[in-house]
C-alpha positions as a Python dict, from the first residue, in 0.01 Angstrom:
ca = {
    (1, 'X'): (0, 0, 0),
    (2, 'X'): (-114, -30, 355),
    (3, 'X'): (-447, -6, 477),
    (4, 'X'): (-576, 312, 686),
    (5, 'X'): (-552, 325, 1020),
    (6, 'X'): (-808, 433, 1245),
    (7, 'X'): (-739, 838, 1352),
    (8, 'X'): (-800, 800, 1724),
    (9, 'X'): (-915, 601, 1987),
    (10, 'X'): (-1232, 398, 1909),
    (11, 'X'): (-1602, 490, 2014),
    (12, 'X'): (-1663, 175, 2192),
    (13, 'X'): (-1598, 126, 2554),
    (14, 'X'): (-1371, -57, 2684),
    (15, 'X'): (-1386, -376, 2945),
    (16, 'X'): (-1294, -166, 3248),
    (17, 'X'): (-1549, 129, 3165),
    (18, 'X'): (-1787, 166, 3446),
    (19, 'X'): (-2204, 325, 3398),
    (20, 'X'): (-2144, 676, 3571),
    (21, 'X'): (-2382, 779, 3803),
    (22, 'X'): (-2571, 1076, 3695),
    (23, 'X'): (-2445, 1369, 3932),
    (24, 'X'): (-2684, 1481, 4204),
    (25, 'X'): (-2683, 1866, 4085),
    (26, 'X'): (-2792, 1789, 3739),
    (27, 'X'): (-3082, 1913, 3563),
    (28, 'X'): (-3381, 1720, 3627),
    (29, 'X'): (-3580, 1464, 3370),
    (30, 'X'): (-3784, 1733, 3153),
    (31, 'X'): (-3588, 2047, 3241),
    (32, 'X'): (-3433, 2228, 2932),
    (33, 'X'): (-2985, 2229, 2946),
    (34, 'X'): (-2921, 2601, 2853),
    (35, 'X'): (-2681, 2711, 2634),
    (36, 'X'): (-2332, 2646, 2775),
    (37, 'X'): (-2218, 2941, 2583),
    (38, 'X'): (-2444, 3223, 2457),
    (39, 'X'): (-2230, 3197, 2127),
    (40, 'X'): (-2188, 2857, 2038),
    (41, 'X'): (-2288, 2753, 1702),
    (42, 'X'): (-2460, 2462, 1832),
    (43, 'X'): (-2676, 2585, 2116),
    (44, 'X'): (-2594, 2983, 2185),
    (45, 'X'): (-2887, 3191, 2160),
    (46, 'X'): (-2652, 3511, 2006),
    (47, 'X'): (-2487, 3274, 1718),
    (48, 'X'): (-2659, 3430, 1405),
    (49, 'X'): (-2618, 3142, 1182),
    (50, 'X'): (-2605, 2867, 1443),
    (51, 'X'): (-2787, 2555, 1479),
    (52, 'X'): (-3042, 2730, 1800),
    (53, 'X'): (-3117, 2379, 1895),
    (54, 'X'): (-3297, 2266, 2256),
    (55, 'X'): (-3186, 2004, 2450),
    (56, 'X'): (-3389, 1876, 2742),
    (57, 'X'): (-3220, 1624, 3016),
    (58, 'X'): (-3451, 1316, 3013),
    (59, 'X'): (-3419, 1021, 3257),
    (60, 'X'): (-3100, 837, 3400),
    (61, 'X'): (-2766, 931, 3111),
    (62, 'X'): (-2972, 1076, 2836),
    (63, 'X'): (-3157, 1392, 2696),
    (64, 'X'): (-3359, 1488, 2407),
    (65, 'X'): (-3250, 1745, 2197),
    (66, 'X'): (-3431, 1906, 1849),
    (67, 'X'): (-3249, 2114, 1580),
    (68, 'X'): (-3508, 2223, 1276),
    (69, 'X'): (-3311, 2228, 950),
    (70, 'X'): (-3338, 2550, 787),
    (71, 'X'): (-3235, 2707, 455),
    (72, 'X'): (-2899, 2789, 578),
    (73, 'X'): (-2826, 2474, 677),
    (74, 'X'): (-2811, 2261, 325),
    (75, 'X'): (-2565, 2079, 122),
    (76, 'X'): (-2772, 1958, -173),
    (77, 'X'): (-3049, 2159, -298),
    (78, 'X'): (-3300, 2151, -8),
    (79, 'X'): (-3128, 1869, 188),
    (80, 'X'): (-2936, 1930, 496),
    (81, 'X'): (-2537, 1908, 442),
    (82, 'X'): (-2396, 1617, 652),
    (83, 'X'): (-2167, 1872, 831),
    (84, 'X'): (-2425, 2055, 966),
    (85, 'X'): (-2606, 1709, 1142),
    (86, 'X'): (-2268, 1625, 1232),
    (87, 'X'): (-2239, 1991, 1451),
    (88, 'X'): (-2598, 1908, 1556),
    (89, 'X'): (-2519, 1548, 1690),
    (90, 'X'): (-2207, 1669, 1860),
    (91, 'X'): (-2377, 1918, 2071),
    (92, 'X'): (-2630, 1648, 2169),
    (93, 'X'): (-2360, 1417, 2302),
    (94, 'X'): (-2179, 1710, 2437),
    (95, 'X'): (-2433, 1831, 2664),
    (96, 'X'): (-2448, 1530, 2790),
    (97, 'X'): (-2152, 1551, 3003),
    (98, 'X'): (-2388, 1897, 3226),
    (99, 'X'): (-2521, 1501, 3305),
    (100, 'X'): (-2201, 1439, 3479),
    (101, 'X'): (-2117, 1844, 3593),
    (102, 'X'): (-1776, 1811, 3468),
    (103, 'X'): (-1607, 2000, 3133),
    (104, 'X'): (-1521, 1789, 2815),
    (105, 'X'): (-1445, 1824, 2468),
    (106, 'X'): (-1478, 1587, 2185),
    (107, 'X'): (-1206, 1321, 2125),
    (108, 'X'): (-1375, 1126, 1820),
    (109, 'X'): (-1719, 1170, 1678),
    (110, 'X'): (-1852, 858, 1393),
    (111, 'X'): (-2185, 933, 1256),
    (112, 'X'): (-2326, 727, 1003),
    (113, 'X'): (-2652, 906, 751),
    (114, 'X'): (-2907, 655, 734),
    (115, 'X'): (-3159, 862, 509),
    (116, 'X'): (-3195, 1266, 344),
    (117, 'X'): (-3297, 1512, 612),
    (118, 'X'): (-3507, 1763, 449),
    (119, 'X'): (-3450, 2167, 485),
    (120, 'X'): (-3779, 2186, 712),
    (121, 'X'): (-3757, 1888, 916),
    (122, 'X'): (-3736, 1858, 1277),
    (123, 'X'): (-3432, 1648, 1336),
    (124, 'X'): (-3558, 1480, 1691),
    (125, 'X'): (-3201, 1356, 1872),
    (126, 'X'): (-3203, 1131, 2134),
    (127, 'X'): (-2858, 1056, 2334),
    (128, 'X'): (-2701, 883, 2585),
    (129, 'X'): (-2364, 799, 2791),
    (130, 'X'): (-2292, 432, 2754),
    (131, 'X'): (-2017, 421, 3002),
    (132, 'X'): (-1712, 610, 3171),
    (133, 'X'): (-1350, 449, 3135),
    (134, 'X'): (-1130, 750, 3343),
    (135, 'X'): (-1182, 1076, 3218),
    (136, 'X'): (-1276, 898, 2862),
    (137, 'X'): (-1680, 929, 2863),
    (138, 'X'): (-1814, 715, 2543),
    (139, 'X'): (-2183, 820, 2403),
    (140, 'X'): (-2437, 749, 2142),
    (141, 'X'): (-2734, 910, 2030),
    (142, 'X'): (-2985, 908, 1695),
    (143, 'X'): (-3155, 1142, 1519),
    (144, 'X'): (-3541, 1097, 1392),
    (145, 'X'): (-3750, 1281, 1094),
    (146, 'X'): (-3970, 1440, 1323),
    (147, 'X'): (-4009, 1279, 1727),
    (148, 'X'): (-4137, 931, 1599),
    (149, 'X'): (-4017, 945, 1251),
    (150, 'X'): (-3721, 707, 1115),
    (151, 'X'): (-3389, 733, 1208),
    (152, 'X'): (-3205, 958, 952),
    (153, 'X'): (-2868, 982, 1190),
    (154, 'X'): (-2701, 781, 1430),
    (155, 'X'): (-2376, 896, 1599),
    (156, 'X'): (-2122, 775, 1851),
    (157, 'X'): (-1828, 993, 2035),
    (158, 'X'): (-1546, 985, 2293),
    (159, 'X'): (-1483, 1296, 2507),
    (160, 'X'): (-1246, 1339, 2746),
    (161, 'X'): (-1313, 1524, 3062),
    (162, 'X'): (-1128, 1844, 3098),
    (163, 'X'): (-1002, 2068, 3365),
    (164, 'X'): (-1176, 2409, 3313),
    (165, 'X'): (-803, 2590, 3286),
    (166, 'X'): (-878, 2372, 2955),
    (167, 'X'): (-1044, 2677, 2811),
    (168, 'X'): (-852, 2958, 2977),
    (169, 'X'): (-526, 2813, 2806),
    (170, 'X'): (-688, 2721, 2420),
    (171, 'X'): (-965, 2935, 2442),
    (172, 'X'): (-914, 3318, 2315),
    (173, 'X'): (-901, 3524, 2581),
    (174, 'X'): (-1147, 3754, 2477),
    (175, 'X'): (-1449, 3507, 2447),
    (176, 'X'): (-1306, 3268, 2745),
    (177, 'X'): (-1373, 3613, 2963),
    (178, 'X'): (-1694, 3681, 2815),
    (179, 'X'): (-1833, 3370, 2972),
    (180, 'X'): (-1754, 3360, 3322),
    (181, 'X'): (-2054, 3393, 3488),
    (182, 'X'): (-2068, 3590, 3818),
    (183, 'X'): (-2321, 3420, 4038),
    (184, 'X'): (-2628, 3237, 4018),
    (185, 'X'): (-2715, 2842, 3990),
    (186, 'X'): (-2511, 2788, 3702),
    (187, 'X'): (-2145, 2651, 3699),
    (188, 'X'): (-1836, 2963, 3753),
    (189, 'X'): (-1791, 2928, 3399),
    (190, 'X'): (-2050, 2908, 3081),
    (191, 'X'): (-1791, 2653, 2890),
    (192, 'X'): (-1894, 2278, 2855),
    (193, 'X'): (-2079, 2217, 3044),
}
């Protein structure tokens, strides 16, 4: 019997990854990253049973983002399922990359459950971009009981930057339409970012 094999490309950067430069157009330290899509179970405001969480761009490559665990939300009997802090720490690293202004989806997410989150709890997630190897953009992030409780969650994730067309040609039409934006400050298309 052999042993397993990783599934993908590895979280960790490699020796020609650079430290992007955040891009001049991004949200400032302290403003709040809107929903990239008004129905996105992470973030969108309209996703009934969605995670609703805020994420606010903080200095340099990195943001804070909180997601409150609610009843809808557990596994075990008034724990949080690991699935759910899973969706909740990829849309923390994803919106990351409105750091960089350009579209990209998840490659490979490892997340490792240090302790029980609680239905109730504030799950405080702090993340960062570690470095940028091509359109490969590696990122890490935590998340805390509470803003200066322990660390319940760590994660780390690949994405690779995308062309919007991206969307247009796996997305379904219908919702893909939906979000184009016509006008104002934010990019031509509410997809990620």
């Amino acid at each position: 019997m052999s042993s397993p094999q990783p599934a993908g490309p590895a979280t960790t950067p490699g020796p020609h990854a650079i430290v992007p430069e955040r891009h001049p157009l991004a949200a400032a330290p302290g403003t709040e990253i809107g929903s990239h899509y008004r129905n996105c179970y992470g973030c969108g405001e309209d996703h009934v049973s969605g995670l609703h969480m805020r994420v606010l761009a903080d200095e340099g490559l990195s943001l804070r983002a909180t997601f409150e665990v609610g009843t809808a939300h557990q596994g075990a009997p008034g724990l949080a399922h690991g699935g759910v802090l899973t969706a909740a720490l990829d849309e923390a690293l994803g919106a990351l990359n409105w750091l960089l202004m350009h579209p990209a989806v998840t490659a490979r997410l490892e997340t490792d459950f240090r302790r029980p989150v609680p239905v109730g709890t504030l799950l405080a997630i702090e993340a960062r971009i570690v470095a940028v190897d091509g359109r490969k953009v590696y990122t890490a992030a935590i998340g805390r009981l509470g803003p200066d409780g322990p660390v319940a969650v760590a994660a780390s994730a690949l994405f690779l930057q995308v062309e919007l067309e991206h969307f247009r040609v796996h997305g379904r039409a219908r919702e893909v339409a939906e979000a184009i934006v016509p006008g104002g400050t934010r990019p031509a298309v509410e997809l990620n970012p």
